[in-house]
N, C-alpha and C positions, 0 to 999 in steps of 0.2 A: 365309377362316378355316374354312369349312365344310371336311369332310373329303370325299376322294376315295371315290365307291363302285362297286361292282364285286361280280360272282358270285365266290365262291370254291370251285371245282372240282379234286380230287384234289390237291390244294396248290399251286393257281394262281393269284391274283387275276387275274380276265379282268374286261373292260370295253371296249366300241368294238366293233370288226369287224362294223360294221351291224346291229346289235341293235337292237329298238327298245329308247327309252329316255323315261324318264317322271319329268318334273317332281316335284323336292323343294322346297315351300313353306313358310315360315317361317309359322307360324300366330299370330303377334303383327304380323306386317306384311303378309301374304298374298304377300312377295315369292318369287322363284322362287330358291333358291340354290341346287342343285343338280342334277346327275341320276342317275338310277338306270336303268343294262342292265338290260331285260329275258332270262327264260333263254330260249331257243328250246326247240326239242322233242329236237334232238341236245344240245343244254345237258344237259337232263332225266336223256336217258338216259346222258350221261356220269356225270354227279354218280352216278348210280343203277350204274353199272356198277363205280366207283372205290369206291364204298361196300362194293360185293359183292366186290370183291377183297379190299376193307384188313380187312373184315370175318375174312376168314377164319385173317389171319395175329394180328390184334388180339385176337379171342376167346381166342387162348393164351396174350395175354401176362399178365405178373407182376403182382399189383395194386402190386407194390410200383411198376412203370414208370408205371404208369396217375397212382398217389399225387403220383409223382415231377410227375410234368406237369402235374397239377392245382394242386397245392403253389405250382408256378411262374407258373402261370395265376392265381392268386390276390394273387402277389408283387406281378404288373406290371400287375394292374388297378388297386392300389392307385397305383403308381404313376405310373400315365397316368389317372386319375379325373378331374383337370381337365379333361383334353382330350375327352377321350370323355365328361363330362357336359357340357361348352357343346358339342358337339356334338347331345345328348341333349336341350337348353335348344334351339337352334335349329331343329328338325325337328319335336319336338313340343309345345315351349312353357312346359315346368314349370319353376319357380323353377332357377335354376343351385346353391342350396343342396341343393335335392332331388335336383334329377340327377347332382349330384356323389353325394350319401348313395348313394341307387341302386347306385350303381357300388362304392362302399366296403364298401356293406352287403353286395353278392355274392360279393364275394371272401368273405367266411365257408362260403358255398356251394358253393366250387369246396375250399375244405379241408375241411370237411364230407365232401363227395363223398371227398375224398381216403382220408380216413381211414376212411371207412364199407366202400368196397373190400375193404379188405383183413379186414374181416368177416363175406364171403359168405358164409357156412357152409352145410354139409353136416351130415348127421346120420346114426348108425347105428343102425337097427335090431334089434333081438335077435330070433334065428330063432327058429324051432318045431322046427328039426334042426340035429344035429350035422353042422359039417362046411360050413353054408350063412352064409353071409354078406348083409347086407340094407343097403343105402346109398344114401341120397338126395342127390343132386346137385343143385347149383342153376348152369343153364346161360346164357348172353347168349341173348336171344331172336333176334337180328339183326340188319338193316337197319332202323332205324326213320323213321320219317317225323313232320316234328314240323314246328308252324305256331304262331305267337308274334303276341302281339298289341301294338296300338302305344300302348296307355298305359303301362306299365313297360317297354319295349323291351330295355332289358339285363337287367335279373332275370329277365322269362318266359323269356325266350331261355334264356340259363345256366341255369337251373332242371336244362330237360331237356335242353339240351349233357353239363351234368357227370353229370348220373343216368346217360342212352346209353353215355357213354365212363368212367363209373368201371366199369358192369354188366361192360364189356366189349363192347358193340356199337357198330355204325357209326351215322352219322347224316348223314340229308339234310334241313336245315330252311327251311323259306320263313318269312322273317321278315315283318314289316310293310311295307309298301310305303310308306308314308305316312312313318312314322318310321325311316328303315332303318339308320341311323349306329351305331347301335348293337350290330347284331348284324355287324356288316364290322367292327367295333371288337374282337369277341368271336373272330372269326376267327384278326384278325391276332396276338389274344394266343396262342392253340393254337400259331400258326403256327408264334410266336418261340418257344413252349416247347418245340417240338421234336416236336410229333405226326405222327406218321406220314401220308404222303397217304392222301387217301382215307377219314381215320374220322370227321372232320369237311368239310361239303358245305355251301354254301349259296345258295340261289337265289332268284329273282326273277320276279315273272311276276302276269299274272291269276289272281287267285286260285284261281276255282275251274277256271281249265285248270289250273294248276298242283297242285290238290289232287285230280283226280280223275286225271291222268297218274300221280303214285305212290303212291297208294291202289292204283289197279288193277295195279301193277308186281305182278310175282310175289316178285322179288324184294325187295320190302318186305314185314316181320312185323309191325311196329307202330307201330299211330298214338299219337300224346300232340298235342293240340289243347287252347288256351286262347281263349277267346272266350264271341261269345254263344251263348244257349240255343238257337236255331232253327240257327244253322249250325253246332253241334257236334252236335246230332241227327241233320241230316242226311250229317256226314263218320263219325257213328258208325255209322247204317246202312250205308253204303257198306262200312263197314271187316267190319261183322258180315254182311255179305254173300257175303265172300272169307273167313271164320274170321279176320279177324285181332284177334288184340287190340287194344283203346285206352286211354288216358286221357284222361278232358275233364274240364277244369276252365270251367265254365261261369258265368253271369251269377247275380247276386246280387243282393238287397233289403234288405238287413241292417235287421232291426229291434234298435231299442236303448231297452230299459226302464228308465225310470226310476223309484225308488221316494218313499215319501213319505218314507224316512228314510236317504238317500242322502246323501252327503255335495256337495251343489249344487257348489261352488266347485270343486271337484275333478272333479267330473265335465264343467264347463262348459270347464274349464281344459285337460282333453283331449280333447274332444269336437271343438269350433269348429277348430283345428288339424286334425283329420282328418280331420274331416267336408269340408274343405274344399281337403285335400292333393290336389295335382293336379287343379285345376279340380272336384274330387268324381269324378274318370272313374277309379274304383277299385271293384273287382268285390267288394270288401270295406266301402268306403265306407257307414257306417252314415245311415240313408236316412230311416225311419220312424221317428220319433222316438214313442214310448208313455210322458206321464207322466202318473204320478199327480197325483191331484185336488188334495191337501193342498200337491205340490211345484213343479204346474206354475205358477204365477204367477211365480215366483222364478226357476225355471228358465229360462223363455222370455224374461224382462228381461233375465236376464243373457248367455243365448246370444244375445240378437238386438246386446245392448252391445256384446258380442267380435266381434262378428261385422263391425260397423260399421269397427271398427278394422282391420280388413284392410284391407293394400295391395295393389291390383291395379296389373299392368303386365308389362310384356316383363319375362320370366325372366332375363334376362340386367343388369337396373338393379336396381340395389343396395337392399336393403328391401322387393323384392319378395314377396310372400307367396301372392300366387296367380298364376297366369300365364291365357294366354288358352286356351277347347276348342281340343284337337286337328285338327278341320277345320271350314270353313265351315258343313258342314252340319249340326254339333251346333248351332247357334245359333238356328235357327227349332224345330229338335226339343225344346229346353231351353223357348223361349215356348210350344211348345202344352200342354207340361205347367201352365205359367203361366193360363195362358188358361183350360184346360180348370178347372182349380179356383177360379179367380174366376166362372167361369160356374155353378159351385154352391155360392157361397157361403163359397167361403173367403176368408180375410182374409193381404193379402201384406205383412207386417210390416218388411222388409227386401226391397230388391233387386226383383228380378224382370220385368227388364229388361235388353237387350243393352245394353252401355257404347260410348258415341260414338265417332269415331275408326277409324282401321286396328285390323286385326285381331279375331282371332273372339271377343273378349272380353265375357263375360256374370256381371252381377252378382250375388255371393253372396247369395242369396235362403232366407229365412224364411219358410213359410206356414205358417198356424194354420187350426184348426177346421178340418180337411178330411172332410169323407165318406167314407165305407172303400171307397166304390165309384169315386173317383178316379182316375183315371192315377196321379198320384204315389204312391198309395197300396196300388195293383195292377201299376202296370208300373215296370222298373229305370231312374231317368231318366238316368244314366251323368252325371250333372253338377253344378253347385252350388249344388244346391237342398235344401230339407229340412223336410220335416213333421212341424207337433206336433201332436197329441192328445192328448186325456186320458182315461186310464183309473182303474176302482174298484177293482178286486182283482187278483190274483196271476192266479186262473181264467181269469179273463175275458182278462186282457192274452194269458197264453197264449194262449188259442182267436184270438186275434186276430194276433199273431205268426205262428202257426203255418197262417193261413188260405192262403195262398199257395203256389204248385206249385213255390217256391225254396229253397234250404235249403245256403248256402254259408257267411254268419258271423254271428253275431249278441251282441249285447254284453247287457251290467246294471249298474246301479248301486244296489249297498245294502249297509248297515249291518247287516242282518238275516240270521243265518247259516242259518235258518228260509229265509227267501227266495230266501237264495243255491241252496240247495241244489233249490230247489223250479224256479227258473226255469233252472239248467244242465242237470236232469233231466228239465224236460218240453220247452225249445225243441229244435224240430228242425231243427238244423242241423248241420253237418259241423264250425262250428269256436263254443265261444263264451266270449267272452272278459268273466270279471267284475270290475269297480273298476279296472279298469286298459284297456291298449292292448296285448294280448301277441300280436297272431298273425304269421306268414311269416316265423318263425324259422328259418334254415340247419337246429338239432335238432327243429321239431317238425312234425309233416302238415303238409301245406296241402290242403283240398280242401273237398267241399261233396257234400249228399245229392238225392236227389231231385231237380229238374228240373235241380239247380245241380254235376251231374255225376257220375263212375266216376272213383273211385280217388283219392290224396294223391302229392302231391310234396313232397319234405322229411322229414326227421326216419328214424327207423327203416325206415319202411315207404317210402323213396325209390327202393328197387330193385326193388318187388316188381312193377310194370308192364313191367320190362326181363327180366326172369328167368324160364326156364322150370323146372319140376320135373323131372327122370328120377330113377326107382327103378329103382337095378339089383342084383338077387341073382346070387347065383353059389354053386355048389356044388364047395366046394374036391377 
């Protein structure tokens, strides 16, 4: 039932012909169901060479043909969403409800892209002479190179599939190895929509051969990388080394404040859901829990109640609610965050413990009273766990949010329009969402400041990491 995967090269699925080829594990049973071609190094520079051709003729087309495709690409995600989310359930483990949403939800993304196309705009200048004309153009940058990570596997992927080919440029992407169904899923929709060879590429490989082979390509302009902190600074070096441009969307801490005059039940109501959506291995995943003095009793009884009531199991049985981490070796990395805060003193209220049995499955976990000097409370645990403390004022929670070198989303909850306005204005972060759950909408950014990356995808500003500026005057 697992699907077939394969490199897709100038519009070829290839697979076999002595490549190597590397085990796809079921992470709720550690079984082996699939495999995955690796690309060779003539793989590389195929993909890189197909890209440079279709590039040339693709940069002129009509955004209406670009709309047309994307349109389409959007039509039959929808309608293959089953398949390619229990595809998305058995490689990486998240509930079959989410991986199906996943896939639903991108199709907005690829009509989005559609439509935003055909809004490139230009702009005219008014000379200083008669006679002179002044025009800014906004051009595809190129070839770009783009690396996707394996907790969302189809939305990072599309993100910057449809950004690349609505701009107008080619794309070579290395998807996740680990989760790779995904993006051979995202292929074959291009495929059927009728894209031209060559504008879409996709390959396979060790990672950092494979990310340091088309970084140093000449004929790659741009990187777009989603991941973590330390290996997007180092593929951003590389790239600012050659002038090329990037985007990275990088690791996150999200803290999420709570006020004393919050509405609890509502906040607990969305919180325990998300907080816990995909095992927590979400770069937005709200982490640091900050409540107030007056709210937290209430709060923490009542997140730690919901919390309880989660059902853990394979993604794929029915009432599932959280599925098991991504690989083996999230499961001792999840205990030493455990370990490290029982070691000073915190209190493990729920969970905090791997769950018996096959597969990598670890207990939604609640810790209280933790010290700011923490693992959980200093580093991204990528998993499903979450810290409460208590804060006195507004001030202070800030300075305490904001203490950290991250700065990708961050939430609130209150009744207080005073507050609201005080904690959207001082947290620093790239997205923050207050009394509700609004971010990684098709119209709005997505990205994050300071250690947590360069640049958004989504929303108006989706093109602008694809697009170069030329001013050209002319004197009639």
């Amino acid at each position: 039932m697992y699907p077939q995967l394969s490199l897709y090269i100038d519009g070829e699925f290839l697979s076999g012909g002595g490549r190597k080829e590397q085990n796809i594990v079921n992470p709720a049973t550690n079984q082996v169901i699939g495999q995955l071609p690796h690309a060779t190094t003539e793989d590389l520079d195929r993909a890189l060479v197909a890209a440079e051709r279709a590039f040339a003729s693709w940069k002129k087309s009509s955004p209406m043909e670009r709309g047309k495709i994307l349109r389409k690409v959007a039509e039959l995600s929808r309608e293959r969403a089953q398949d390619i989310g229990r595809g998305i359930t058995m490689d990486q483990g998240k509930p079959l409800a989410e991986a199906v949403g996943e896939v639903i939800v991108c199709s907005e993304h690829a009509e989005w892209h559609a439509e935003e196309c055909r809004r490139i705009y230009g702009r005219t200048i008014p000379a200083r002479m008669a006679g002179v004309t002044q025009t800014v153009w906004r051009e595809p940058v190129g070839v770009v190179a783009a690396f996707s990570p394996w907790n969302f596997p189809f939305n990072q992927a599309i993100r910057k599939i449809t950004a690349a080919i609505g701009a107008g440029c080619s794309i070579v992407i290395k998807g996740p190895e680990d989760t790779p169904s995904a993006v051979v899923a995202i292929a074959q929709l291009f495929h059927d929509a009728g894209l031209p060879q060559g504008v879409l590429n996709v390959v396979w490989g060790v990672p950092h051969e494979v990310s340091d082979h088309l970084i140093a390509s000449p004929i790659v302009r741009k990187i777009t990388f989603t991941g973590s902190v330390p290996v997007g600074k180092l593929l951003a070096a590389k790239a600012a080394a050659l002038m090329k441009r990037s985007t990275m969307e990088l690791g996150g801490h999200a803290p999420v404040i709570v006020c004393d005059d919050a509405d609890i039940d509502l906040a607990v109501k969305m919180l325990v859901p998300f907080k816990f959506r995909n095992a927590g291995q979400v770069c937005i995943s709200p982490t640091r829990f900050y409540v107030q003095e007056g709210a937290y009793d209430k709060f923490v009884a009542a997140f730690v109640d919901k919390t309880r009531g989660l059902k853990v199991g394979d993604g794929l049985a029915e009432g599932t609610k959280m599925g098991p981490l991504a690989q083996q070796r999230r499961v001792p990395a999840i205990a030493g965050f455990i370990d490290d805060a029982q070691e000073r003193g915190a209190s493990v209220l729920v969970g905090g413990a791997p769950m018996p049995g096959e597969g990598n499955f670890f207990a939604p976990t609640i810790i209280a009273d933790l010290p700011e000097d923490s693992r959980l409370m200093t580093e991204e645990p990528f998993g499903p766990v979450a810290g409460m403390v208590r804060f006195k004022s507004i001030d202070e929670v800030l300075k305490r949010a904001n203490s950290l070198p991250f700065g990708l989303a961050s939430y609130a909850f209150t009744q207080s329009t005073k507050n609201a306005h005080a904690l959207a204005s001082g947290l620093e972060a790239g997205m923050v969402s207050i009394n509700h759950i609004g971010l990684a909408l098709a119209e709005t950014p997505f990205g994050g400041i300071k250690d947590s990356g360069i640049g958004s995808e989504g929303g108006l500003e989706t093109f602008d990491g694809y697009l170069t500026t030329k001013f050209v005057t002319q004197m009639n």
